[in-house]
Structures are given as structure tokens and as C-alpha cells.
C-alpha positions in Angstrom: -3.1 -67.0 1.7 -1.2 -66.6 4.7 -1.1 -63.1 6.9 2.4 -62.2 5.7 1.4 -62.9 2.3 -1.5 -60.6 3.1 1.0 -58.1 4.4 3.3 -58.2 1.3 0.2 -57.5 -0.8 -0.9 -54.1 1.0 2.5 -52.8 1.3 2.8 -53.4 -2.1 -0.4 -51.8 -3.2 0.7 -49.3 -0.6 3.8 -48.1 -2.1 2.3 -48.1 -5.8 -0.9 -45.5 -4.3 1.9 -43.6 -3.1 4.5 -43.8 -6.2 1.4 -43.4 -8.5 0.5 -40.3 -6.8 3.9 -38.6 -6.1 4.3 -39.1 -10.5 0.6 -37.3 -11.0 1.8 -34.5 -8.5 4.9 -34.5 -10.9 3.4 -34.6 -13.9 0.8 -31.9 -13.2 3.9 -29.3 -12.1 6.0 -29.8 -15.4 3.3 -30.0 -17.5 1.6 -26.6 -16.1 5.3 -25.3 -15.1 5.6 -25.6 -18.8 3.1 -24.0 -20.0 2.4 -21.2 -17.5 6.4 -20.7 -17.1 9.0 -22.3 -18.8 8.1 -22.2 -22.3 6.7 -18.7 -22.5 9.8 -17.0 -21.1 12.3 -19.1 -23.5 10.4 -16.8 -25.8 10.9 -13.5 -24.1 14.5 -14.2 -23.9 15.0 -13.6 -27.4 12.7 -10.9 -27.3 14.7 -9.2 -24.4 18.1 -9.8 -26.1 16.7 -8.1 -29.0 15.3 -5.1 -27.7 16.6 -4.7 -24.5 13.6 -4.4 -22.7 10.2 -7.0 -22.0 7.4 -4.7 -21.8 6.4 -1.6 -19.8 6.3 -0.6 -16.3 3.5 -2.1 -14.6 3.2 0.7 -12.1 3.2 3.6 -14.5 3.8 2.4 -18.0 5.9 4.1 -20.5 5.9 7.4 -18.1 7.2 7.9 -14.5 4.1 9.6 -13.3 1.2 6.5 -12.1 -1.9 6.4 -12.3 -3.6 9.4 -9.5 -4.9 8.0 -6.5 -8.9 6.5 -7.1 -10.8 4.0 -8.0 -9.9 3.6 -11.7 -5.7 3.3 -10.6 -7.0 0.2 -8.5 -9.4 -1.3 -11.2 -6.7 -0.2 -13.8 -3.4 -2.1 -11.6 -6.0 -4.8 -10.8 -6.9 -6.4 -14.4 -3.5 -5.7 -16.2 -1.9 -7.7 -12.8 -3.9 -10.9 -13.1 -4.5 -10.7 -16.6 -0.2 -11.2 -16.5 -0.7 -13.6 -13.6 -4.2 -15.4 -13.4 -2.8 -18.6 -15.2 0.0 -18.7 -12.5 -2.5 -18.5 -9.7 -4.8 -21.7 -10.9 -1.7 -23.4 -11.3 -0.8 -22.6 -7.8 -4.2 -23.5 -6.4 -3.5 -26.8 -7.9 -0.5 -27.4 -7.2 -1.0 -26.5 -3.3 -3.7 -29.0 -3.1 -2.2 -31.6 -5.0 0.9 -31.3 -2.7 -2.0 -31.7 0.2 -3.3 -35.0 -0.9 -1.2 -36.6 -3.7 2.5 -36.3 -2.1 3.4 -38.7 0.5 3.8 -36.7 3.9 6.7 -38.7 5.0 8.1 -38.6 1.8 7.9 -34.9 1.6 8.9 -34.6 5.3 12.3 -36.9 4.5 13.2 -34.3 1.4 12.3 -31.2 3.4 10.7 -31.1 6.1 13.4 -30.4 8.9 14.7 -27.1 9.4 18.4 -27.6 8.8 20.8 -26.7 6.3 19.9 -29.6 4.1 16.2 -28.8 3.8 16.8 -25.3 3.2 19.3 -26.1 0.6 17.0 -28.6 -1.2 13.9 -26.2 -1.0 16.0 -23.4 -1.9 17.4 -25.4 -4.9 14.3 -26.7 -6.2 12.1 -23.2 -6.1 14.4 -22.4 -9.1 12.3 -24.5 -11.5 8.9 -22.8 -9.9 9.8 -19.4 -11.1 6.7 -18.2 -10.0 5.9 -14.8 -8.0 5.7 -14.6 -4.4 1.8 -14.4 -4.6 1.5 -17.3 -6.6 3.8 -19.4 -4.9 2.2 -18.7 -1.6 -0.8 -21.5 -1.8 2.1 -24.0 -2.8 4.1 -23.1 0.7 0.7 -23.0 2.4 0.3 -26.9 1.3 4.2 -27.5 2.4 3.6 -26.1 5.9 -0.4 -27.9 6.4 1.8 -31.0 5.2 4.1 -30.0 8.1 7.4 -29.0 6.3 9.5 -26.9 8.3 9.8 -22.9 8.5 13.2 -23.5 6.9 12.7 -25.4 3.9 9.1 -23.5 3.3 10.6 -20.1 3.6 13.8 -20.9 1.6 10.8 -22.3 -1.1 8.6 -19.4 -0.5 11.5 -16.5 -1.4 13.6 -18.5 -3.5 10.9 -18.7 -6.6 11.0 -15.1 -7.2 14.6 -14.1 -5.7 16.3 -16.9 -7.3 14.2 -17.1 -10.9 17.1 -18.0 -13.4 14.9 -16.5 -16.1 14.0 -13.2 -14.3 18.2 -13.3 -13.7 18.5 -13.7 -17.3 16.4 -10.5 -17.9 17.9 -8.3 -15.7 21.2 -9.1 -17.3 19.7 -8.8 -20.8 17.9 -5.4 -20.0 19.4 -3.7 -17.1 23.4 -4.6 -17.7 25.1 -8.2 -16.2 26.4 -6.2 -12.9 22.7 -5.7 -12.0 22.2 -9.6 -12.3 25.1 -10.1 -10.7 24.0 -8.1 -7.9 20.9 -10.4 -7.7 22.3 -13.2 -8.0 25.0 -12.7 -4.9 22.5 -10.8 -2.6 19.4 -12.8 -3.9 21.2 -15.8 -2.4 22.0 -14.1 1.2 17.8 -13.0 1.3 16.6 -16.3 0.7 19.3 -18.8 2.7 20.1 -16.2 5.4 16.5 -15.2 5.7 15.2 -18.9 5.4 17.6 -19.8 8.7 16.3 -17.4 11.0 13.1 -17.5 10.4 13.7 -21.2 11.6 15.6 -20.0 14.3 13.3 -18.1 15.7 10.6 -20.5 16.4 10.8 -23.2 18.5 10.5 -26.8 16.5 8.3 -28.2 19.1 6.0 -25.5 19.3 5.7 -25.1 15.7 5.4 -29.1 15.0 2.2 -28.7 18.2 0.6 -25.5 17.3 -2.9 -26.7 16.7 -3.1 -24.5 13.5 -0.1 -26.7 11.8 -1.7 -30.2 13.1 -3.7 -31.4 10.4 -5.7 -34.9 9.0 -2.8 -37.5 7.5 -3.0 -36.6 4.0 -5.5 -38.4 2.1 -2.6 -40.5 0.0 -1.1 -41.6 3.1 -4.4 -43.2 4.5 -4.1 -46.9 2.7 -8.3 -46.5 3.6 -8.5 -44.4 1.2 -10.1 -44.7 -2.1 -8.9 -43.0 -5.6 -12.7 -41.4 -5.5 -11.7 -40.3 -1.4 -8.6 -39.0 -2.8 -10.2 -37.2 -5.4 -12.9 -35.7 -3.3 -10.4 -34.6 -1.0 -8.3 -32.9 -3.9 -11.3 -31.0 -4.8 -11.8 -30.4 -0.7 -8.3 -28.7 -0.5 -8.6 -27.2 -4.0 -12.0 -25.3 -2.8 -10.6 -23.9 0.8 -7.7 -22.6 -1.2 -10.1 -21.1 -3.4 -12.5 -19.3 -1.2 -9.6 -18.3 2.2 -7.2 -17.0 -0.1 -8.4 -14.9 -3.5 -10.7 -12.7 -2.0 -8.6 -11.5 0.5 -5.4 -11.8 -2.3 -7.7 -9.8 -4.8 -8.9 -6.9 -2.1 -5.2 -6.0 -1.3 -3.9 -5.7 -5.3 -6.9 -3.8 -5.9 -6.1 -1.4 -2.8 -2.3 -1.6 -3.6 -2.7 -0.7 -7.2 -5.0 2.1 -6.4 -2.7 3.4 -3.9 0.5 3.3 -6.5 0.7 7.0 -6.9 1.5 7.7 -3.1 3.9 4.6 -3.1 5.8 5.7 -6.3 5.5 9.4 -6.7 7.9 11.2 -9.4 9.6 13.4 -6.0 10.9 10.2 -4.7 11.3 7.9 -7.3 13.3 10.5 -9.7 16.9 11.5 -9.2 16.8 9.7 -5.8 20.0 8.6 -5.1 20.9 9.0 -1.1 20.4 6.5 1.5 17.3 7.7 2.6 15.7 7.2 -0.5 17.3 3.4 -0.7 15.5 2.4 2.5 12.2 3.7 1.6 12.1 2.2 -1.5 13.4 -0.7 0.1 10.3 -0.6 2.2 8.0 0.1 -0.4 9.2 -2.6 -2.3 8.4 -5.3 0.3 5.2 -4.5 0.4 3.9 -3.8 -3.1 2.9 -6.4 -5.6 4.3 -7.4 -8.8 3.9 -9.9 -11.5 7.1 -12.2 -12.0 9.7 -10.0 -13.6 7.6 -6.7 -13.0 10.7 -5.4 -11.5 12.8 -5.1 -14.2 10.3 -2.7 -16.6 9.4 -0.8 -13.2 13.4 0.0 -12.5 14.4 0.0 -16.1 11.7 3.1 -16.3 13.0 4.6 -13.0 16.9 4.6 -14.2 16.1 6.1 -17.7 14.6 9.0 -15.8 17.4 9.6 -13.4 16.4 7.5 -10.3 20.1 6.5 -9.0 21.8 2.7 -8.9 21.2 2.7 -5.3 17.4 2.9 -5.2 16.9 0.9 -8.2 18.7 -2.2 -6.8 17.0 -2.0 -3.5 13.4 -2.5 -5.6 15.3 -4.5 -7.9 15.6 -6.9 -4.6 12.7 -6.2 -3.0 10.1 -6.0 -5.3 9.8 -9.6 -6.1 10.8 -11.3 -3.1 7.6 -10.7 -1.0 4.5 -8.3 -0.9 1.6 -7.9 1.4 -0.9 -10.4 -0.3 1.8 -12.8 -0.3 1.8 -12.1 3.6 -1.8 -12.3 3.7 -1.6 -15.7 1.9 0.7 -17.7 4.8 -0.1 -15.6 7.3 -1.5 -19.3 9.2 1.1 -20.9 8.3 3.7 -19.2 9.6 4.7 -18.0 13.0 4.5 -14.3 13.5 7.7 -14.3 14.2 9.3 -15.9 11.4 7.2 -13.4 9.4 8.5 -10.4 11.0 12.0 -12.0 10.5 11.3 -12.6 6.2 9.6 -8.9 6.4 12.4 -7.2 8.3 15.5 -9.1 6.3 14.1 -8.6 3.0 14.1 -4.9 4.0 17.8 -4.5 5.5 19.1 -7.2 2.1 17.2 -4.1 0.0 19.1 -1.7 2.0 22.6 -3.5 1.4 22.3 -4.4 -1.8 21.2 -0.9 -3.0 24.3 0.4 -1.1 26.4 -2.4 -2.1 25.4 -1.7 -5.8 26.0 2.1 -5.7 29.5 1.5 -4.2 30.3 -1.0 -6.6 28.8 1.7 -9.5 31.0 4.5 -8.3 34.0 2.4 -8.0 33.7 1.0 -11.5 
């Protein structure tokens, strides 16, 4: 057999180890996407057209008043938030290392890995069918960026799964009225491409592309040394640093968060507030706590039925989901500080215009 015959053969065999393991990757998303998302809240649809609401507040239940400050808040926020999210976390766990070591790294890279508008857009576009929280779509951006996508397409990915969730859009309309969804929708958009951009902006591309923490091993799918039992053992490599850098420090801050909930929520601020004041600390508070996908909606929906004003209520409508401080915790290595600060401080001034947008929009109607 001659050398180019040789050659044909290995690119060959190549190109299947690469489409093989790009279909796996594929198959393991919609089959868990399915399970853990999709299917479950076709379900709750009905149930929120129905009765006009999907549960109760996770921060204080069926009252206004949470949980006092202690211990037993924290325990208490704790298990009811990852008894709503734990199967959405091991499905991100696998899902970031799968996109580590099954995906093809120039593949990946020539979908979205620049920082430009098309990235962004794509990223942006396909976070839609995640639908996941910010917390639990964190690991998957942390494989994105160690598989060197850009700050662009990973932030527009990172924000858009919560922000731009069609069934959480769904719900709001359903529960809270269609010019709350609306509102969203519109300013949803503006957080996550706006946001997306300048955090790319801010960075330099070389300097990102050369930091020594972003410089990683070619993915083990990529290597054509590599054997199915290498890429395994790498899978379960990636699967067990995800495992044992991230939950512990992702479980201390919902435990302190939840425990907290009382001083971040109290009945003098959250009731009857209406005033701009009360829209950008909310709007603050809201980018930092932690919610389960949708946890917004029973948390506002309690607020408004106890007079809390349009205002306020849209800014945590917006803020709530989009990002929180595990969330933070999660990428903080994988992002520039700066293009953090920027997604922290944009979220907050979107909550702020969208809460004032909204009331404006209230009063005029």
C-alpha cells in the first residue's frame, strides 16, 4: 500500500473518530436535554395555563416573610434548590466534559469560537434549546472556554440559557400577563447580545487566546493517537475535576445564600416597593442570588400579589435568572475579570432599565 494510500486511510479513520464523537456528544445532550428539560416543562405548560401559577416561591413560599436568618434557612434553601436542580447539574458535569473531549476543537472553534457577531449570534441562538439555569450551565461554558471558544460566543451561551429560555418566556406570559414576557423577551435580548459584546470587547483576543490559564492539552478526540479507552479515561479525567473544583464551592455559596434570604428579601423592601431606589437594589440582589430555572416567576408572582410594584418585580424578573454568585464562582478561570465585571455590572443596569421601562410602559397603558 502506497503512502498516500496510507494517508487516505488515517484521514478517513480521522474524520469518522471525530464525526462519531461529535454524534455521541449530540446524542447525550438531547437525550438528557430531554429528559432533565424539555419534556418535563411541556408538562408544566398545561399546568401553568391552567392555574396560572407553577409552584411556590422558592425564597419564602406561599408567604412574603422568608425563612429568619440561621442555620436551618440555609439547610432549608439548600435541599428544596437542588432537590429542583440536582438532575440539571449531572447533566451539566457531563455535558462540560463531553464538550472537553468528544467535540472536535476546530470544529467547535469554526461554529463559535471567534468573538464576532456571528459567534455570538450562533451561541446566543443555540443556548435556547439548553434552557438550563445559570448555575448549571456554567460547567458547560467552562468546557467551551478550556476548548478555547471566545468570551463572545461563551458569554452569549452562558446568559442566553436562562435569559432567553422559550419555556421560562412561556411561563411568565402564562402566569404573570404577556407584557411581562414581552418585557423579557425585548430586554432579555439587549442583556445577553449587548452584554456578550463587551465582555469581548474588553479583553484583548491575544491575551485571552495566551493566558496560560485558557492554554490547554488538544482535546483528547482531536489527538488521532488516541484510543476510544484514552478517550474514555480522559472523559472520566474531565468529568472528575468538574466534580471536585466546582460543587463544593457551588454547594457552600447556595447554602450561605439561602441562609442569608431573609436580609436579601425582607417584607420592608420587597412589599409596596415601587420607586427607583427599590428597582436598583433589587436589581442588585437579584444578580447575585441563586434560583432554580423559572424560580423567578413564583418569587415575583408572590411579591406582586402583595403589593411590591411593576418596577421592582421586572428588575428580579431580569435579574434573577440571568446570573448569580455560584454561577460566578463556577467560570471565574475562565473568564477574564474584566469581562466578568462587565456581565455583573450590565446585568445590573439591564435590571434597572427594564424595571423602569416596565413601570413606564404599566402607567402608560
Amino acid at each position: 500500500m502506497s503512502i498516500s494510500e496510507n494517508a487516505l486511510l488515517d484521514r478517513e479513520a480521522t474524520l469518522k473518530r471525530l464525526i462519531g464523537g461529535t454524534l455521541v456528544f449530540l446524542a447525550i445532550a438531547v437525550v438528557g436535554l430531554f429528559i432533565v428539560k424539555w419534556w418535563p416543562y411541556w408538562h408544566k405548560a398545561f399546568v401553568a395555563a391552567a392555574t396560572r401559577t407553577i409552584g411556590a416561591s422558592i425564597v419564602s413560599g406561599k408567604s412574603v416573610q422568608p425563612q429568619a436568618v440561621g442555620i436551618a434557612a440555609a439547610w432549608s434553601y439548600t435541599l428544596a434548590y437542588f432537590k429542583s436542580v440536582w438532575e440539571a447539574v449531572v447533566l451539566a458535569l457531563v455535558l462540560g466534559a463531553s464538550i472537553q473531549v468528544l467535540v472536535p476543537r476546530k470544529w467547535l472553534l469554526g461554529l463559535i469560537g471567534g468573538n464576532g457577531y456571528r459567534s455570538t449570534a450562533i451561541a446566543g441562538a443555540a443556548s435556547m434549546a439548553g434552557m438550563m439555569c445559570t448555575c448549571c450551565t456554567a460547567p458547560i461554558v467552562v468546557g467551551m472556554r478550556r476548548q478555547r471558544v471566545g468570551i463572545g460566543g461563551a458569554m452569549a451561551f452562558f446568559l442566553g440559557n436562562p435569559v432567553l429560555n422559550p419555556a421560562t418566556v412561556v411561563f411568565i406570559g402564562l402566569v404573570l400577563g404577556w407584557p411581562f414576557a414581552i418585557v423579557r423577551i425585548v430586554f432579555g435580548l439587549a442583556l445577553v447580545f449587548v452584554v456578550a459584546w463587551l465582555a469581548s470587547r474588553v479583553v484583548s483576543r491575544d491575551a485571552a487566546a495566551n493566558d496560560p490559564k485558557y492554554v490547554v492539552p488538544l482535546a483528547a478526540i482531536d489527538d488521532p493517537k488516541r484510543t476510544a479507552a484514552g478517550i474514555a479515561a480522559s472523559w472520566l479525567k474531565e468529568l472528575w475535576v468538574e466534580i471536585y473544583t466546582l460543587l463544593p464551592g457551588y454547594i457552600a455559596i447556595v447554602f450561605v445564600l439561602g441562609g442569608l434570604r431573609a436580609w436579601l428579601f425582607p417584607p420592608g423592601l420587597t412589599i409596596h416597593a415601587s420607586g427607583l431606589g427599590a428597582i436598583a437594589l433589587l436589581s442588585a440582589i437579584g444578580t447575585l442570588f441563586v434560583i432554580p430555572t423559572a424560580g423567578e416567576i413564583p418569587i415575583t408572582q408572590t411579591l406582586l400579589h402583595a403589593g411590591m410594584g411593576v418596577g421592582p418585580a421586572t428588575a428580579l424578573l431580569m435579574t434573577l435568572p440571568a446570573i448569580s454568585a455560584p454561577s460566578l464562582f463556577i467560570v471565574r478561570k475562565v473568564f477574564p475579570p474584566r469581562a466578568l465585571i462587565v456581565a455583573v455590572g450590565g446585568i445590573f443596569i439591564v435590571g434597572i432599565l427594564a424595571g423602569v421601562g416596565a413601570m413606564l410602559m404599566m402607567h402608560a397603558a
